[in-house]
C-alpha positions as CSV (number, residue, x, y, z in Angstrom):
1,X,21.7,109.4,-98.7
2,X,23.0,112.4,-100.4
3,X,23.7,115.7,-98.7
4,X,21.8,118.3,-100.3
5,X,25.2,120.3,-101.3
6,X,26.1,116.7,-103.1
7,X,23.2,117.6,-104.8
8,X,23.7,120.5,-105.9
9,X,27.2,119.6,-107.1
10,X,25.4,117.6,-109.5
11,X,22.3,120.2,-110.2
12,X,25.5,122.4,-111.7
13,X,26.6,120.2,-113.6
14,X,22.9,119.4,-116.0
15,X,22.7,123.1,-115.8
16,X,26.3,123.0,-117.7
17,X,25.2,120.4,-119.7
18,X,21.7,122.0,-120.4
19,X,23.4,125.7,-121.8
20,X,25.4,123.8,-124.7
21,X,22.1,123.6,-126.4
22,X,19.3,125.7,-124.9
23,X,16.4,123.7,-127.7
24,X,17.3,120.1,-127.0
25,X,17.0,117.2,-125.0
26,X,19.5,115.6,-123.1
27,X,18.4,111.3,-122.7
28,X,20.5,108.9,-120.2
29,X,19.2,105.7,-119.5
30,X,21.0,104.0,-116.6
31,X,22.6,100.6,-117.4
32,X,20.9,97.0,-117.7
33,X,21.3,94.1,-114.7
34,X,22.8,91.4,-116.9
35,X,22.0,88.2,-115.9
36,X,25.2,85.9,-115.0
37,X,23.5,82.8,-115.2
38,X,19.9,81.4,-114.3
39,X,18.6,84.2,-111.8
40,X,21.7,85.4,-110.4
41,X,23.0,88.7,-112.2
42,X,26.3,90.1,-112.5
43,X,27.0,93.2,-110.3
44,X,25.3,96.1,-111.0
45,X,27.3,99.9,-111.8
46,X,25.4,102.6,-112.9
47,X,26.3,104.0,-116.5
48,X,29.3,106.7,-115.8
49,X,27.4,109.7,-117.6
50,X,23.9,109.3,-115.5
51,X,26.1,109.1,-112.5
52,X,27.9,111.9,-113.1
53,X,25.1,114.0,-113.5
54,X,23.2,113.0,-110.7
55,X,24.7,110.6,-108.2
56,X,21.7,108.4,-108.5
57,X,22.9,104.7,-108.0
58,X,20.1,102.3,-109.6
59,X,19.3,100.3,-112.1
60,X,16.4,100.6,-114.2
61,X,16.4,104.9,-114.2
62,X,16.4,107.5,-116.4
63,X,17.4,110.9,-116.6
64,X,15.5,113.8,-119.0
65,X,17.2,117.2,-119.2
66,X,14.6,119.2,-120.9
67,X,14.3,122.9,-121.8
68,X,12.4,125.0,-119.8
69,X,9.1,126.1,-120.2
70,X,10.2,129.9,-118.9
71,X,12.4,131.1,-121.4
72,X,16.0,131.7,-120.4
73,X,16.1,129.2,-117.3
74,X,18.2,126.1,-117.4
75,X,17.0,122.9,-118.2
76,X,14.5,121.3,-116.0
77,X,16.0,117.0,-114.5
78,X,13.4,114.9,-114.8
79,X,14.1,111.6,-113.2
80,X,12.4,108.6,-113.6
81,X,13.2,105.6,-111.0
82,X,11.9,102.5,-109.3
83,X,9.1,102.6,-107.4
84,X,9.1,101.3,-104.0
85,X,8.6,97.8,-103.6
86,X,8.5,96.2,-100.0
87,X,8.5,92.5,-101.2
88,X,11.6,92.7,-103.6
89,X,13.1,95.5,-101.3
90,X,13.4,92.2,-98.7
91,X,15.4,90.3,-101.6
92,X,17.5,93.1,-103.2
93,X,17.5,95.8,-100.9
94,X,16.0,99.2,-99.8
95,X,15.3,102.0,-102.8
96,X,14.6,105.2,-102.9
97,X,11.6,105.2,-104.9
98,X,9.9,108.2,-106.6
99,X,9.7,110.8,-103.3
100,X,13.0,109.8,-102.1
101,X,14.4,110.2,-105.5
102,X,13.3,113.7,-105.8
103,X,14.0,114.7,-102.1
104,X,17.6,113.4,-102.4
105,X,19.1,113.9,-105.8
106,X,17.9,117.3,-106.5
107,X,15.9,117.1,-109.9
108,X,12.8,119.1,-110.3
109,X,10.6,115.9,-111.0
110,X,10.8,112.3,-110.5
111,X,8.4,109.6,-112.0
112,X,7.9,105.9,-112.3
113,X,10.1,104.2,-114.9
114,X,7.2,102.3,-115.9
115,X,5.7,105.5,-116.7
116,X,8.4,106.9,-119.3
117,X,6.3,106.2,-122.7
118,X,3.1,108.2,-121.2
119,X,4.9,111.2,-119.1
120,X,7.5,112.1,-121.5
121,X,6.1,113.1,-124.9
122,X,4.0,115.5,-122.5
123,X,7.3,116.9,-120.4
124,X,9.3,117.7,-123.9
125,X,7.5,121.2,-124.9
126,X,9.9,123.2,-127.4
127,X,12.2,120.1,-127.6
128,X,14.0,120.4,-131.3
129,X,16.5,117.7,-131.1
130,X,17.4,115.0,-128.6
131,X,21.0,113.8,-127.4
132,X,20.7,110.2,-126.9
133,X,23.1,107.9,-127.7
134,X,21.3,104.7,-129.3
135,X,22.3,101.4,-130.6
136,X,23.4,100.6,-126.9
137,X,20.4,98.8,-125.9
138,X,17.3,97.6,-128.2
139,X,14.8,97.9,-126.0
140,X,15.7,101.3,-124.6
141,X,15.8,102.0,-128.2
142,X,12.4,101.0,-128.9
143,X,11.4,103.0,-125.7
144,X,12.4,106.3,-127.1
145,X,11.5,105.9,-130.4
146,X,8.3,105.6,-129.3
147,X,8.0,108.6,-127.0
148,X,9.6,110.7,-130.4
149,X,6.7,109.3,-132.2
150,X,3.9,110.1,-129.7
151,X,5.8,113.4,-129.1
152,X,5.8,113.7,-133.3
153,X,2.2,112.8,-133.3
154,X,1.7,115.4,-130.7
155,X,2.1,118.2,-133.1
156,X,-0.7,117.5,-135.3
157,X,-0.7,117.1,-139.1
158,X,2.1,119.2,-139.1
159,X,4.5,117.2,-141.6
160,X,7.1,117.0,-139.2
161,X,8.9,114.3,-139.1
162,X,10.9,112.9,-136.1
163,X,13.1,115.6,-134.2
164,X,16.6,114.3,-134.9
165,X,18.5,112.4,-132.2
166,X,22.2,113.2,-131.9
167,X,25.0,111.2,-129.6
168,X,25.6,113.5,-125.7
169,X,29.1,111.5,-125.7
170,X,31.1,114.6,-127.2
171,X,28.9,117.3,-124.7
172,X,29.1,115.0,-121.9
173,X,32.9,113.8,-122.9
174,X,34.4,117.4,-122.9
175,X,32.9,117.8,-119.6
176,X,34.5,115.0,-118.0
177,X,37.7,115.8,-119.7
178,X,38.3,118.3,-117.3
179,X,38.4,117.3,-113.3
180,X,37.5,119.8,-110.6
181,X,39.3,119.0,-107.4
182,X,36.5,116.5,-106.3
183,X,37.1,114.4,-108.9
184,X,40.9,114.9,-108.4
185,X,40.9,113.7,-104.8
186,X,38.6,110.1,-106.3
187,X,41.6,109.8,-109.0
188,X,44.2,110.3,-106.2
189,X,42.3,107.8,-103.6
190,X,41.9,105.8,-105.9
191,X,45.4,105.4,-107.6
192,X,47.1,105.5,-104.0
193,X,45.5,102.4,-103.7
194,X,46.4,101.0,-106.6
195,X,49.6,101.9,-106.3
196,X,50.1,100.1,-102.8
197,X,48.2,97.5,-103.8
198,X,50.6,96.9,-106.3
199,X,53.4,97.2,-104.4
200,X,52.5,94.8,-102.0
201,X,51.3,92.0,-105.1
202,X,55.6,92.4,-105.7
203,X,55.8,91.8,-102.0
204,X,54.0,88.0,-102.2
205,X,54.2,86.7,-105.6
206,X,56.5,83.7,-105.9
207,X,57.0,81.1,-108.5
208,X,54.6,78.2,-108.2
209,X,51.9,80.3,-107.7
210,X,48.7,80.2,-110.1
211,X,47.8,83.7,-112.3
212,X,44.6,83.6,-110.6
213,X,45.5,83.6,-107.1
214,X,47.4,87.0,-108.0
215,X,43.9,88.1,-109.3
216,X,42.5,87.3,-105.9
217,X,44.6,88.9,-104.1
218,X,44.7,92.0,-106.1
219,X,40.9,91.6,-105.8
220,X,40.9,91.4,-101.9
221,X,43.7,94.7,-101.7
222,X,42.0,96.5,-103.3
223,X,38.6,96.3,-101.4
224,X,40.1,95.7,-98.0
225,X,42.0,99.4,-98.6
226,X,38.3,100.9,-99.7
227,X,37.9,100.5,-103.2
228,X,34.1,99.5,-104.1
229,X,35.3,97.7,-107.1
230,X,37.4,96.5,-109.9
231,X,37.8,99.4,-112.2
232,X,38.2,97.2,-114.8
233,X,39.2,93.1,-115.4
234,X,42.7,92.3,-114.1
235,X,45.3,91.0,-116.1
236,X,47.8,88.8,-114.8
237,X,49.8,87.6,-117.9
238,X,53.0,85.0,-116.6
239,X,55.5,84.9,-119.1
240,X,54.9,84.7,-123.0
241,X,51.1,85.5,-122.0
242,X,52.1,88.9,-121.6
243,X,52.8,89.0,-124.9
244,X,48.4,89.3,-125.4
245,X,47.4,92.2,-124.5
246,X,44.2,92.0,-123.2
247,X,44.9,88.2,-121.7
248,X,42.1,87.3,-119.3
249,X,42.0,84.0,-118.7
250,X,44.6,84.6,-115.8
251,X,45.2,80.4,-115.0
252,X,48.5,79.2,-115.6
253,X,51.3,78.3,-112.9
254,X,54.0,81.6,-112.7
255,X,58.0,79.7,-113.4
256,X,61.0,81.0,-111.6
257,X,62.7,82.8,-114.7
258,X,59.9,84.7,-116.3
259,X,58.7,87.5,-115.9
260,X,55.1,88.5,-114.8
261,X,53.0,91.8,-116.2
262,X,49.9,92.9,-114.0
263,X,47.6,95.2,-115.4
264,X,45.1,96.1,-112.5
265,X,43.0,99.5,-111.1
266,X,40.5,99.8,-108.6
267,X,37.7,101.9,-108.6
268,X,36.8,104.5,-105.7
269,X,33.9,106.9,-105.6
270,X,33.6,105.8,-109.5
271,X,37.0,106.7,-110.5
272,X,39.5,104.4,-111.7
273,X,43.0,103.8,-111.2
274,X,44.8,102.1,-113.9
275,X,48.2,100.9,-113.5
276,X,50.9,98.3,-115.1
277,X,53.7,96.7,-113.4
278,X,55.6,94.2,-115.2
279,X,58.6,92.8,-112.6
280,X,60.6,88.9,-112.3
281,X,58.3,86.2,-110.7
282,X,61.7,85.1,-109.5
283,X,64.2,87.9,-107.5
284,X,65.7,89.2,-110.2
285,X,65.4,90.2,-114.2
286,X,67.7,88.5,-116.8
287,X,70.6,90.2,-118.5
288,X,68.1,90.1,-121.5
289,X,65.0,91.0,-119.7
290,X,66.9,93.8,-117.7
291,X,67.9,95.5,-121.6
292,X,64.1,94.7,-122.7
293,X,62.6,96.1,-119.4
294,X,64.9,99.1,-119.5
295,X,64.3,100.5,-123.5
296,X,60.5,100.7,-122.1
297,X,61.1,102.3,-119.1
298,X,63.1,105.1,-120.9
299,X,60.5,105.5,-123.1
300,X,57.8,106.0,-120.5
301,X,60.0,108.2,-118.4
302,X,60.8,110.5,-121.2
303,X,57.7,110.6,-122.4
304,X,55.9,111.1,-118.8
305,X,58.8,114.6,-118.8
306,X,57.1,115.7,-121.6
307,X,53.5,116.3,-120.1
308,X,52.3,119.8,-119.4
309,X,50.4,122.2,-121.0
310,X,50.3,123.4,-124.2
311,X,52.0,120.0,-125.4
312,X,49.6,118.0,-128.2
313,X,48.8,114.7,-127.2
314,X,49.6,113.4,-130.3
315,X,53.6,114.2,-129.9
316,X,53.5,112.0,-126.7
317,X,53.2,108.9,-128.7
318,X,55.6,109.8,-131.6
319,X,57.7,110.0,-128.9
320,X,57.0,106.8,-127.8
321,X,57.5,105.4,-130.7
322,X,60.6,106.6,-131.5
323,X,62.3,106.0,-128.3
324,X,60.9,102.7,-128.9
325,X,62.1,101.9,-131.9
326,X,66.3,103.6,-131.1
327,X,65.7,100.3,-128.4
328,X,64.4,97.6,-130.4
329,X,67.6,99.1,-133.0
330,X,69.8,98.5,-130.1
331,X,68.5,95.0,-129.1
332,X,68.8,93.8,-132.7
333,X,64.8,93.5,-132.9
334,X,64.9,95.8,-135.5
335,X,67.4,97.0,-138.7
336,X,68.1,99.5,-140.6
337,X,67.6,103.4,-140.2
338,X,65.7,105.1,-137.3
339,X,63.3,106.8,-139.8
340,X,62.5,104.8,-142.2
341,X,61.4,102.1,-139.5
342,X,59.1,104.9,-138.1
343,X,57.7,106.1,-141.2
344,X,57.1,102.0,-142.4
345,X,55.6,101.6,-138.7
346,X,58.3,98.7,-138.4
347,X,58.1,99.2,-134.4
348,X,54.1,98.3,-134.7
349,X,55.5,94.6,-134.9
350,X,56.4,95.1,-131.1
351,X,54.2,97.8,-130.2
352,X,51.1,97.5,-131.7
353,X,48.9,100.2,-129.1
354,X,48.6,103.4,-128.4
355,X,50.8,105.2,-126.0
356,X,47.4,106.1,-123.2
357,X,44.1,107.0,-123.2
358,X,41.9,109.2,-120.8
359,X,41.6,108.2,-117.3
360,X,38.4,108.8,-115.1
361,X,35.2,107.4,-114.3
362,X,35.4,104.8,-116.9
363,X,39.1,103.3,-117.3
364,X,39.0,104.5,-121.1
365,X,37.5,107.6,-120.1
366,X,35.6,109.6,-122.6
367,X,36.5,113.3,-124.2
368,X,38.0,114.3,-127.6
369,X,41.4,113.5,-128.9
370,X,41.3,115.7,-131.5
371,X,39.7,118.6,-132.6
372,X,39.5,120.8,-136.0
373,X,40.7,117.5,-137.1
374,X,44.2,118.3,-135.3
375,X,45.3,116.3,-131.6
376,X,44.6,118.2,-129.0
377,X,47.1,120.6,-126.7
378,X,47.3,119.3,-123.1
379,X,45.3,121.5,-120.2
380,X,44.5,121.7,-117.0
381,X,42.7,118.8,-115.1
382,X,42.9,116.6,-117.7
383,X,43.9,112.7,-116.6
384,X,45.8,110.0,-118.9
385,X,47.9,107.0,-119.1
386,X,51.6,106.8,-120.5
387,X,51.4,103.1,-121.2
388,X,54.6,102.2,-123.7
389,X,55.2,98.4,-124.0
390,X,56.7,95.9,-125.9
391,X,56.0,92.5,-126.9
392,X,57.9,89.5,-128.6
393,X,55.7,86.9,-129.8
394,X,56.5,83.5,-129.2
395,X,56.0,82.3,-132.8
396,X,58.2,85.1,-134.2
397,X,60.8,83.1,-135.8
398,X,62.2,86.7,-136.9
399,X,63.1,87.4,-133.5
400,X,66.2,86.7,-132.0
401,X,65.2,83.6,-129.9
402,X,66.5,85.4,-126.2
403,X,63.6,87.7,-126.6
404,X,60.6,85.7,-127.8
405,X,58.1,85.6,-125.0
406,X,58.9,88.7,-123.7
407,X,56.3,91.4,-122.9
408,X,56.8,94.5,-120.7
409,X,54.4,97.2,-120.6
410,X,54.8,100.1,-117.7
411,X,51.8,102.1,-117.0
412,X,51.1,105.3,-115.0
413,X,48.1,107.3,-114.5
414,X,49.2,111.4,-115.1
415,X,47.2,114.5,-113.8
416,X,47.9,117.8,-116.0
417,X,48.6,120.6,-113.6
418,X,49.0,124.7,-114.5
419,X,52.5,124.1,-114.4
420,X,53.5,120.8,-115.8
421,X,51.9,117.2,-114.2
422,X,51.9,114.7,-111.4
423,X,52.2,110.9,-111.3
424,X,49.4,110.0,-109.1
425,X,50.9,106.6,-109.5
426,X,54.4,107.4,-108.8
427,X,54.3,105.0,-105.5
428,X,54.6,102.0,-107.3
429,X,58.3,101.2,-108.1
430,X,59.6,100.9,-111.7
431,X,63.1,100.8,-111.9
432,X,64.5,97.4,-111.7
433,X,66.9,98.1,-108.9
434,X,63.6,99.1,-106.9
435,X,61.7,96.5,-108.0
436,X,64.3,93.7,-107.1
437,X,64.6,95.0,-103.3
438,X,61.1,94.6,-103.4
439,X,61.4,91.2,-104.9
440,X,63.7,90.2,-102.2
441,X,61.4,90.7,-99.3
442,X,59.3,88.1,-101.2
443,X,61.9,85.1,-100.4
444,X,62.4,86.0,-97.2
């Protein structure tokens, strides 16, 4: 159960989202259950935007900002929710039903789901155009297409056609951009424990072991320290599987001699940590893996010295990519001049992503990158990755044959503050001579 000023946190946040446009409708369905396999389903997390805007945790809900019938109030939350149900309530657990929704959460109406098609063509008096953001889920879909048409119908023979249905993401996005200090103190619980989490994985892996039992155990540190969940699926990429960059399949036996990159957050309060480590499954790094592991950690380091505001995103991963490539020009990856390699995106061969990405309730949070068609300046409150990697495939004959295999990728998660930033990851060690005292401890 909420505390009614939890509530009202939220309440101030539709009335935010309610003023950006005083004529429309704002539509968020809550996720689907997904079924695993047979009748058992997958674990269920409430979609990030219906959750931010209200708290409410369940499945099968919906949430109706709609303008107010008394000119010049905000927007009235209409939610609609489960009903009570004592028999499945013994199989899946208690919920708050309609009354509980509406005594708890702090909307102004609550309402069966089942009842959506019927109650809201009626609630949407003076609507003019509705944020919803479709193509997500066909029935849903069909579900509010119908209550436009009713709603359309509702009119009379008006000739009117449909009201038109914009996406909330860009509203919604730029509010989430910005994090008050409640949301800051999620991102900083949860990324402390990430960060030990991670520092303790460097304390136990040793060769012999199986990708997957790292996965496990980041699993179990992470929830034993009070995260509530994966923020995302782990990746735990032994040697030349770190060279994929979204490698999942996490089941191959880690060698003495390479190298292993984890990729792994955890999420706390519904905020995500997202941090990679890449370290020796062995006790030390290689004289080639040490000159590898090194050009990216300059790269993120200078880059992460950059950050406060006022900067443009955008500059960050030029950066990036020019420190990267001065590296792969001293490692012999690359040849010729620094930029005409830049300008022929020569490095792209060995760094094929971007340099971060917003950081928040979802790990590839949402919010504009750009705007007047320009990247945006840095501000206040705002939460990213500085993720620079590199990656040698093993099939590039190219390559000079010490380096194929390799991938290193360093990531930290990176608060903007009024006067520059802080590295709410900064616990986790990155230099090699920190790493390898850490490795040490693991042999023992």
């Amino acid at each position: 159960m909420l505390p009614t000023s939890v509530a009202g946190y939220y309440k101030k946040r539709r009335e935010i989202l309610g003023k950006k446009d005083s004529s429309a409708a704002f539509f968020f369905p809550s996720n689907r259950e997904y079924i695993r396999n047979d009748d058992v389903h997958y674990d269920f997390r409430q979609d990030s935007s219906l959750y931010y805007l209200t708290g409410f945790p369940e499945p099968e809900s919906f949430l109706a900002l709609l303008p107010s019938s008394e000119g010049g109030k905000s927007h009235r939350s209409i939610l609609f929710v489960r009903q009570r149900n004592p028999e499945r309530e013994i199989w899946d657990g208690e919920r708050y039903g309609v009354d509980g929704a509406l005594n708890v959460f702090g909307v102004d109406a609550t309402y069966p789901i089942e009842e959506l098609e019927d109650q809201l063509p009626e609630l949407m008096k003076g609507v003019e155009k509705v944020f919803y953001r479709a193509n997500l889920d066909e029935t849903m879909d069909r579900r509010i297409y119908s209550v436009l048409e009713t709603y359309r119908r509702g009119h009379g023979r008006s000739g009117r056609g449909l009201v038109p249905i914009q996406d909330p993401r860009e509203h919604v996005g730029e509010m989430r951009l910005f994090k008050d200090s409640d949301e800051i103190e999620l991102l900083c619980r949860a990324s402390k424990i990430t960060a030990d989490s991670h520092s303790e994985l460097m304390r136990h892996v040793k060769p012999g072991m199986n990708e997957f039992e790292i996965e496990a155990l980041i699993d179990y540190l992470f929830r034993s320290k009070g995260c509530q969940r994966l923020g995302y699926g782990s990746i735990v990429a032994g040697g030349k599987n770190a060279t994929c960059l979204h490698y999942r399949s996490n089941n191959e036996t880690l060698r003495d001699g390479d190298l292993l990159l984890i990729d792994a957050g955890g999420e706390y309060g519904y905020y995500t940590s997202d941090i990679t480590r890449t370290f020796p499954v062995g006790k030390k790094f290689s004289d080639q893996q040490a000159k590898f592991y090194d050009v990216v950690l300059k790269a993120q380091m200078e880059c992460i010295a950059m950050v406060k505001p006022g900067v443009v995103y955008s500059t960050i991963h030029q950066h990036a990519c020019l420190s990267l490539t001065e590296g792969l020009l001293s490692l012999g990856l690359l040849k010729g001049k620094t930029e005409e390699l830049i300008q022929s995106n020569a490095f792209r061969r060995f760094f094929p992503h971007g340099t971060g990405h917003w950081l928040g309730m979802d790990v590839h949070d949402c919010g504009l990158y750009t705007q007047g068609g320009e990247s945006r300046k840095l501000e206040p409150g705002m939460c990213f990755t500085i993720e620079p990697g590199l990656y040698v495939q093993p099939g590039d004959v190219e390559a000079s044959e010490e380096f194929r295999g390799l991938g290193v990728r360093i990531e930290d998660d990176i608060l903007v503050t009024s006067s520059g930033c802080e590295v709410l990851t900064k616990d986790v060690p990155k230099t090699r001579a920190d790493i390898e005292a850490l490795r040490e401890k693991a042999f023992r």
